[in-house]
Residue frames as a rotation matrix with the C-alpha (Angstrom) as fourth column:
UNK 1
-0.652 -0.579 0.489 13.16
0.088 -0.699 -0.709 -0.17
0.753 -0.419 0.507 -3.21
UNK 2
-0.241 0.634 -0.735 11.72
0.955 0.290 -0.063 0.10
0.173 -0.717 -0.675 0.54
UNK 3
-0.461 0.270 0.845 9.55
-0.005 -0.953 0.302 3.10
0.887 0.135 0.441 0.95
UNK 4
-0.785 0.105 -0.611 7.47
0.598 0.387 -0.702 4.53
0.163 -0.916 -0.366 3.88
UNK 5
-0.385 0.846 0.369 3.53
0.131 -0.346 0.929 5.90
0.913 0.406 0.022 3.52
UNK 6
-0.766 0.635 0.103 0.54
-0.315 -0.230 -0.921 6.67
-0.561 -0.738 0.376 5.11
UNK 7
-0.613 0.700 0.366 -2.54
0.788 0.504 0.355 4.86
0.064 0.506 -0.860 3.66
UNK 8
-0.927 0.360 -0.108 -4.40
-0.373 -0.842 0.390 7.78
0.050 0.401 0.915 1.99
UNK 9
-0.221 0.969 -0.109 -7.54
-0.951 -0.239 -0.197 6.17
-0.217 0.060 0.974 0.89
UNK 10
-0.529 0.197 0.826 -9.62
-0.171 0.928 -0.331 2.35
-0.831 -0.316 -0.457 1.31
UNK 11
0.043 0.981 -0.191 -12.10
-0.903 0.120 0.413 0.93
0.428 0.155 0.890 -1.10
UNK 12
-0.465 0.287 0.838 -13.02
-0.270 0.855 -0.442 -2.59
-0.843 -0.432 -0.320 1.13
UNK 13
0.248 0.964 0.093 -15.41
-0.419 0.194 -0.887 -3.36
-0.873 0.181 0.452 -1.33
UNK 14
0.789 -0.210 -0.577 -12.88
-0.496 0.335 -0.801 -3.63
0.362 0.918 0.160 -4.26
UNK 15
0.750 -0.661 -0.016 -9.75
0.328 0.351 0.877 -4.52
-0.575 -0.663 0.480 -2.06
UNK 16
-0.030 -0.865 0.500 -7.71
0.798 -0.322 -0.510 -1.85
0.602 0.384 0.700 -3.02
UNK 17
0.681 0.198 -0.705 -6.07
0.538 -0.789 0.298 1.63
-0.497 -0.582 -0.644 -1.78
UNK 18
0.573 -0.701 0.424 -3.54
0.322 -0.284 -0.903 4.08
0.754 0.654 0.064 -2.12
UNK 19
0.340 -0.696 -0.632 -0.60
0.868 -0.026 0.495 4.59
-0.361 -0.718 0.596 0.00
UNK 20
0.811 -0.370 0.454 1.08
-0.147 -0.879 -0.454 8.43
0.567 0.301 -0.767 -0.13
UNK 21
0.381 -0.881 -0.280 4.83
0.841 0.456 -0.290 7.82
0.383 -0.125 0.915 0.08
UNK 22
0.325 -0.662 -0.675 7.63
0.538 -0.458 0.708 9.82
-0.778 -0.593 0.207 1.91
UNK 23
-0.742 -0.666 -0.077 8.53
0.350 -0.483 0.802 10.80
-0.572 0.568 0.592 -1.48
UNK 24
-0.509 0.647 -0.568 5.16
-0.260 -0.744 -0.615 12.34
-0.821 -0.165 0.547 -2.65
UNK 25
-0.843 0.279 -0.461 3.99
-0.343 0.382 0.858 9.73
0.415 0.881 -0.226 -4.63
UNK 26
-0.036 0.978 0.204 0.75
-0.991 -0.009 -0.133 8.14
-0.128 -0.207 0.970 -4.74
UNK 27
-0.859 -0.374 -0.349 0.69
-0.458 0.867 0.198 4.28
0.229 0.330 -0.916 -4.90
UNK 28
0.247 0.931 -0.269 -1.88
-0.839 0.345 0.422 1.72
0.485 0.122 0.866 -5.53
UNK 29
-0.688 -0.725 0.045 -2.09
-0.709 0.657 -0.254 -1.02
0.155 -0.207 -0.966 -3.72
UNK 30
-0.046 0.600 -0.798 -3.95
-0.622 0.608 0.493 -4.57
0.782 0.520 0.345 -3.76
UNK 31
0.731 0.208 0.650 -4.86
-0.682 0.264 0.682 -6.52
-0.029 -0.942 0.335 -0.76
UNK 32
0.906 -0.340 -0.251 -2.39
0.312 0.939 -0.144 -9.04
0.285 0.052 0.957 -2.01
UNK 33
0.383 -0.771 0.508 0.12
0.150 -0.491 -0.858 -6.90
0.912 0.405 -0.073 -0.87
UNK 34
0.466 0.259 0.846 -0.76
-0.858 -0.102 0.503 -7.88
0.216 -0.961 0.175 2.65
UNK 35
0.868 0.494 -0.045 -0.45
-0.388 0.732 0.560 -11.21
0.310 -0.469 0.827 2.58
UNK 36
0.452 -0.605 -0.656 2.68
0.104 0.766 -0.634 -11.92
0.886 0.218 0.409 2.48
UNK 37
-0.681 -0.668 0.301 3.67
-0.127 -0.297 -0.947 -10.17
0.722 -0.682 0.117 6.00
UNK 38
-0.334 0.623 -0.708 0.38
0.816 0.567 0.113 -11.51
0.472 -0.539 -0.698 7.60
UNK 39
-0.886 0.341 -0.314 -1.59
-0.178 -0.876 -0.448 -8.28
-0.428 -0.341 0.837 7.48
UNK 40
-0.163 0.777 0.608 -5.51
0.947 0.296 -0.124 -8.50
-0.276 0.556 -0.784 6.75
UNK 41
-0.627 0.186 0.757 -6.76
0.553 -0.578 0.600 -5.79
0.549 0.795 0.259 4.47
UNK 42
0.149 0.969 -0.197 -9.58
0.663 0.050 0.747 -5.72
0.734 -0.242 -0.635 6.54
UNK 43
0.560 0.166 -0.812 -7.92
0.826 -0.041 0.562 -4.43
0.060 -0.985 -0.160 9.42
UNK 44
-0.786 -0.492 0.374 -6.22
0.589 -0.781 0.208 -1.21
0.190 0.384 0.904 7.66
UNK 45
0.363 0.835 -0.414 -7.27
0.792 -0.511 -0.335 1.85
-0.491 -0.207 -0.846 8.44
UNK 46
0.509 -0.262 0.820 -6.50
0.473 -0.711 -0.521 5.48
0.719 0.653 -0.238 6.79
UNK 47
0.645 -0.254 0.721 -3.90
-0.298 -0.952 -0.069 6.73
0.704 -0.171 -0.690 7.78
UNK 48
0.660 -0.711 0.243 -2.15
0.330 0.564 0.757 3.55
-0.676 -0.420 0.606 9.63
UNK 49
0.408 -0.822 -0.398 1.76
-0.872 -0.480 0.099 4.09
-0.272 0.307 -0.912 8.95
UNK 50
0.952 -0.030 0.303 3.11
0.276 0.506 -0.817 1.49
-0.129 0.862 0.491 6.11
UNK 51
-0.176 -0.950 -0.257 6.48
-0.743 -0.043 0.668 0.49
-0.645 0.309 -0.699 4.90
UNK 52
0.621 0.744 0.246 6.57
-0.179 0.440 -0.880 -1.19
-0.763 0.503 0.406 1.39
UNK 53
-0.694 -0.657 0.293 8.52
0.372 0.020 0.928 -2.42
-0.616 0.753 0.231 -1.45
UNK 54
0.211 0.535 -0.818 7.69
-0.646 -0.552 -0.527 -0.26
-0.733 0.640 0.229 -4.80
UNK 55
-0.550 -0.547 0.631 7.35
0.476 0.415 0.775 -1.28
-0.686 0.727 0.032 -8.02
UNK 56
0.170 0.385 -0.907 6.97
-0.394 -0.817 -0.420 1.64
-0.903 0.429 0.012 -10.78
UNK 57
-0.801 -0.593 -0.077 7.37
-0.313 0.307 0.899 -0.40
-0.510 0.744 -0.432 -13.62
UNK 58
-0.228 0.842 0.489 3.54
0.789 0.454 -0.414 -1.11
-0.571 0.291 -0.768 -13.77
UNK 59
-0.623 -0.001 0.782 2.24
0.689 -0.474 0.548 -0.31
0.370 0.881 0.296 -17.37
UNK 60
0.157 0.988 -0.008 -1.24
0.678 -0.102 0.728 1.03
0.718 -0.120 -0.686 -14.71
UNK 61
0.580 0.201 0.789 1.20
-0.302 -0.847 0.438 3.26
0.756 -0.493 -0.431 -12.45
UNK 62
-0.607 -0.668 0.431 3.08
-0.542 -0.049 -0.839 3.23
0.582 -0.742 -0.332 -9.35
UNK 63
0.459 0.734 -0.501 2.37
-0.203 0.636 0.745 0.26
0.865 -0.240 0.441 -7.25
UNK 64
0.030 -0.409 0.912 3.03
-0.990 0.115 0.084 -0.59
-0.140 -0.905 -0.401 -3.49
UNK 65
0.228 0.033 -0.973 4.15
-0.278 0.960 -0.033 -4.12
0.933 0.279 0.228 -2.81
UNK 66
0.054 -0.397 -0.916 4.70
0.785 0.584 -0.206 -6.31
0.617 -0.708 0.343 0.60
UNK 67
0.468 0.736 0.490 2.88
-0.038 -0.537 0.843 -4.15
0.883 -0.413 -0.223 3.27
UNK 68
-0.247 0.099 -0.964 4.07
0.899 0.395 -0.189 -4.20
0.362 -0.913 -0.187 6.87
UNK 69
0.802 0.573 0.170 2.63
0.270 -0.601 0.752 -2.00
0.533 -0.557 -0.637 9.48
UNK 70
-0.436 -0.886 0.159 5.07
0.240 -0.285 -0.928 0.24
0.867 -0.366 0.337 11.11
């Protein structure tokens, strides 16, 4: 399902974040979740606006998938 966030919080160091959805979820997400729309990780910032495919089926939580910058 295609959702739409705001990128809450970075770690660079691990290459991960979390993305706060339109629907008041929290979502992890993994730098691989860039690549596939030719975003670098690197160049996120908090609070850049995000559109994403979910997938809540992870046993570790709500996850963001396939990133694009809006």
């Amino acid at each position: 399902m295609t959702q739409k966030g705001v990128i809450k919080s970075l770690k660079r160091d691990k290459g991960y974040g979390w993305i706060h959805s339109n629907d008041g979820i929290d979502r992890f997400f993994h730098r691989s979740a860039c690549n596939k729309n030719g975003i670098e990780f690197a160049n996120l910032l908090e609070g850049d606006r995000v559109e994403f495919q979910t997938n809540d089926e992870n046993v570790n939580g709500p996850r963001a998938e396939e990133l694009k910058l809006l």
